[in-house]
N, C-alpha and C positions, 0 to 999 in steps of 0.2 A: 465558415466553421473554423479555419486555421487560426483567423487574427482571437476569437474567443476560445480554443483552448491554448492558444499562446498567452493569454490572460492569463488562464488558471496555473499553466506553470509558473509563471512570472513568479507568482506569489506563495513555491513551495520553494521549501529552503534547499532542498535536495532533490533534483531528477536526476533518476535512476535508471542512468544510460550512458553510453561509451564517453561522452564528454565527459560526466563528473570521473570515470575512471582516469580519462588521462590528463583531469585537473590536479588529482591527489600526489603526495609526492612520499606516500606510506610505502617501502620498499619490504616490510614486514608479511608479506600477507600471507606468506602458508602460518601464520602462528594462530593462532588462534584468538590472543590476546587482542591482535591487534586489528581485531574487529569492532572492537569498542573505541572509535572513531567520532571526534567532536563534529559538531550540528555544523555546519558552514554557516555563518553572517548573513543576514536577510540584505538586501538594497535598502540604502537611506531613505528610498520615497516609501518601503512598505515599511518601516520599521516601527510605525504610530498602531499596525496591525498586529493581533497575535499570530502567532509561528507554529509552527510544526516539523518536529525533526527528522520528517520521513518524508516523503511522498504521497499524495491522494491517489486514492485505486485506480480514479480512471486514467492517468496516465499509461498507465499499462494497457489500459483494455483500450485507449484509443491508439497506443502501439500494434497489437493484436489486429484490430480493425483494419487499419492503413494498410497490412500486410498482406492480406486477404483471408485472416484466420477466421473459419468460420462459429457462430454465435451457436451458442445450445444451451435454453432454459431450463432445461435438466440439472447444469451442473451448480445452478442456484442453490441454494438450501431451499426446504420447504418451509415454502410461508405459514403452514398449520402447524408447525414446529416454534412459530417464537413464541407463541406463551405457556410453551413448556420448560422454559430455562427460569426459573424460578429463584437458583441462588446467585447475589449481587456479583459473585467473580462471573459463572455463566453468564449475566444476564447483559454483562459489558463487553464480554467475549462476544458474543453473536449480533450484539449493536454495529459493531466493528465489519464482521461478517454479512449483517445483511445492510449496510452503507455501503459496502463494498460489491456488493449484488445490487444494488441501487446504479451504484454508474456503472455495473457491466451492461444491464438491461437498459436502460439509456444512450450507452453509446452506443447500441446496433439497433436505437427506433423498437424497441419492444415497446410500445406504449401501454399498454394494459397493464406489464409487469410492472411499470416503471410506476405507474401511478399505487399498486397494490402496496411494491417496498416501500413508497414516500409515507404510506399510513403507515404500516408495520414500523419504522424507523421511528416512528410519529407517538408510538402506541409504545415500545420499548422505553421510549425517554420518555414514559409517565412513570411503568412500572418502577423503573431508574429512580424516580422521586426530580429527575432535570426536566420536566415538561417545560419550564419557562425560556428553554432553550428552542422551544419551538417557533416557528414564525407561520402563525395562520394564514397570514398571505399566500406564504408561500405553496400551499395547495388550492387555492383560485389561480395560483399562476401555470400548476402542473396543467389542470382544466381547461384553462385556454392557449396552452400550446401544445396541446395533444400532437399535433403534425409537424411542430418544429422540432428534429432534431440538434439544432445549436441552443435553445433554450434548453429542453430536456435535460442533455448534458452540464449547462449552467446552473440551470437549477440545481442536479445534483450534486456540484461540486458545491454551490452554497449549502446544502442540509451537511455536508460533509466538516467545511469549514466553520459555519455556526457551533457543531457540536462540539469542535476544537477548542474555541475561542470562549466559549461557554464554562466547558470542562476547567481550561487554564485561567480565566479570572476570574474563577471560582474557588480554585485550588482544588481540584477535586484530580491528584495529578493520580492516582491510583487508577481509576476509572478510565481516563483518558492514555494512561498504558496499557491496558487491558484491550480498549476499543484501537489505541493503534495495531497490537499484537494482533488482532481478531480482523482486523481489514487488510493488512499486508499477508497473514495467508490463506485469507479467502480470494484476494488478487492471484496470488501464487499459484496455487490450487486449479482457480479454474485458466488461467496463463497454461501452465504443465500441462494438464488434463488436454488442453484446444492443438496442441501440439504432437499431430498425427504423425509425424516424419522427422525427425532430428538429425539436422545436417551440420553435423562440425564445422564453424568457419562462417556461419549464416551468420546475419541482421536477427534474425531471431534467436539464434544459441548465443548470441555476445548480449543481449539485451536479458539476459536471464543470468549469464556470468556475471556481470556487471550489477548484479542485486547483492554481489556479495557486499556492496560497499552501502546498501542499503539497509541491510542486515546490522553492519555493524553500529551503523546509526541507530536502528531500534533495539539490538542488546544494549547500548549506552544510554538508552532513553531506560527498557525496563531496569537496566541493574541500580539507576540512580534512585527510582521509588519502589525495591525491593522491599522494604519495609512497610510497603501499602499495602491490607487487605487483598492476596491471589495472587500478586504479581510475583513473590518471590517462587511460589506453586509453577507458573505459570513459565515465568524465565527458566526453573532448573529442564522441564519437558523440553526444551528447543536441543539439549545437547548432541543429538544427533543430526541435525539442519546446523548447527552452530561449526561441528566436525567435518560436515563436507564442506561450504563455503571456508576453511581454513585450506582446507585440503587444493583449492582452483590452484593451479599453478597460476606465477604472473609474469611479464616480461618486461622490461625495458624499450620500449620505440622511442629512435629519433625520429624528431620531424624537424622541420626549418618554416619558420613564417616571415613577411617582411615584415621590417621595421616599422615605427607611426609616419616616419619620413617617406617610406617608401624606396627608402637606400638599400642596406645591407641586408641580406637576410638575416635570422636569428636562428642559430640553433637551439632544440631543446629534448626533451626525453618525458616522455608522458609512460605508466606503466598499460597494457591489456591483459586483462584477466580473459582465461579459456576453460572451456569448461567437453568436459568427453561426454560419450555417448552414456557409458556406463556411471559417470559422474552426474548427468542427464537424471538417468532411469531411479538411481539412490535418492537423489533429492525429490521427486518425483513422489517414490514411494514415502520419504518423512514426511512429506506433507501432508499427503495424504491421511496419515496415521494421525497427526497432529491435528489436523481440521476433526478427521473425525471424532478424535475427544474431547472437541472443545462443541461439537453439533451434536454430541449423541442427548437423549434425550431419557435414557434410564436412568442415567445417576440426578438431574436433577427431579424425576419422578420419588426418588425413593425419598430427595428432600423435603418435598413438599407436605 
C-alpha cells in the first residue's frame, strides 16, 4: 500500500504537511495576503502530465487513517442528495465534495460506499455536460477489486485526477475551481469532524496547521479564475476560513542537515505553523458552515 500511495503523491504538486511548511521560506504568514502563495514546480519526469495546484483528498484521509482516526459514513454527504444540486456552480461544488467522499470511503475499505460514489461521481460529470471524462473501464476495475484496498484507493485517486486533467485540457478552469474548492472542504470537514481530542503539539494539530499553506494555494488557484461563472461567489464565502489560517501564528526552526559530501553540516531555518485549541474549534465551526452551504439542498430546489 505505502509504495502506491507514494505514487499518488509523487504526482501532486503540493502535499500538505509539515515538510512543505518548512520547505516555504514565506516569513509573511499572519497576513492574510500572503496566503496567495504560487503552485510549487511539478518533477521533470511528470511534467508531460497535467497538474493540480492543491493536493487530492485522499492524502489527508490516508493521513487520518495511519493515525488510527476512526472512519464514519455518516459524515459523507448523502448520496440521495446529488441529483438535487441542479445549478452548474452547485453541481461542480459537490463533484468536488463527493470525489472527496470517494477516497475517504476507499481509504478505510468501505467497499459498498466506494463503488456507490464511483457511479454518483460518474453520473454528476454527465449532468456537468464532462461525461467524456469518464473511463468505463474504470468501473469493471472498481468490480473486480472489491477486496483490494491498494487498488480501491488507486482507483480513486485516478477518477480524481482524470477529472483534473479533463477540466484543464479543456479549459473549463471555472468548473475545475469550483470542484477543487468543493473537495478540499469536504477533506476539511470530515478531517475536523474525525478529530475527537485536540492536542496542541500532535502529528495531528500540525497536519491541519500546516493546511494553512494549502489554502493559500487554492485562494491563488480560485482568485486567478474569479471571473468564471460562481467562483468569484464562491471565493468571497471563505473569508472567515481565510481570517483564521491568517491568524496561525508561525516560527522560525533551525535545523542542521549534512552536506552531499557528507562533511560539514549545514545550517538552515524552515518556518512551523501552530494552531490552538480554540483556533482548532473556529475553523472547525467555518467549515462546517461553509460545507453546509455548498450541500444544502433548498436553494438548489427553489432553482430548479
Amino acid at each position: 500500500m505505502k509504495k502506491i500511495y507514494l505514487l499518488l503523491l509523487s504526482i501532486s504538486v503540493l502535499v500538505a504537511c509539515s515538510n512543505s511548511s518548512e520547505n516555504s521560506n514565506d516569513a509573511n504568514g499572519d497576513n492574510a495576503d500572503s496566503l496567495e502563495a504560487k503552485a510549487i514546480e511539478p518533477a521533470d519526469e511528470f511534467k508531460q502530465q497535467v497538474f493540480y495546484p492543491i493536493p487530492s483528498p485522499e492524502q489527508m484521509f490516508d493521513f487520518i487513517n495511519e493515525v488510527g482516526i476512526n472512519y464514519s459514513v455518516e459524515l459523507i454527504q448523502d448520496p440521495a442528495n446529488a441529483g438535487k444540486h441542479n445549478d452548474p456552480t452547485s453541481m461542480a461544488l459537490n463533484f468536488g465534495v463527493y470525489t472527496a467522499d470517494l477516497a475517504y470511503a476507499a481509504a478505510y475499505e468501505d467497499i459498498e460506499t466506494t463503488v456507490e460514489l464511483y457511479q454518483i461521481v460518474n453520473d454528476i460529470a454527465a449532468d456537468m455536460s464532462i461525461e467524456d471524462m469518464v473511463d468505463k473501464v474504470v468501473m469493471k476495475e472498481v468490480k473486480r477489486n472489491l477486496q483490494n484496498r491498494d487498488s480501491l484507493s488507486v482507483i480513486a485517486g485516478r477518477a480524481y485526477y482524470d477529472a483534473v486533467g479533463y477540466l484543464e485540457q479543456n479549459e473549463m478552469h471555472g468548473k475545475l475551481a469550483l470542484m477543487s474548492l468543493g473537495g478540499w472542504i469536504e477533506s476539511m470537514y470530515i478531517s475536523l469532524s474525525s478529530i475527537s481530542e485536540f492536542n496542541e503539539g500532535s502529528v495531528t494539530a500540525q497536519r491541519i496547521a500546516d493546511q494553512k499553506i494549502t489554502f493559500g494555494n487554492l485562494y491563488t488557484f480560485l482568485k486567478k479564475y474569479e471571473n468564471e461563472r460562481g467562483v468569484s461567489e464562491a471565493t468571497q464565502k471563505l473569508k472567515e476560513i481565510r481570517s483564521l489560517f491568517a491568524s496561525l501564528p508561525e516560527k522560525r526552526v533551525a535545523k542542521s542537515s549534512p552536506s552531499k559530501d557528507g562533511g560539514k553540516m549545514i545550517l538552515s531555518s524552515s518556518r512551523k505553523i501552530s494552531i490552538s485549541e480554540n483556533q482548532f474549534n473556529i475553523l472547525k465551526e467555518a467549515v462546517n458552515q461553509y460545507r453546509s452551504s455548498i450541500t444544502s439542498t433548498a436553494k438548489n430546489k427553489s432553482q430548479s
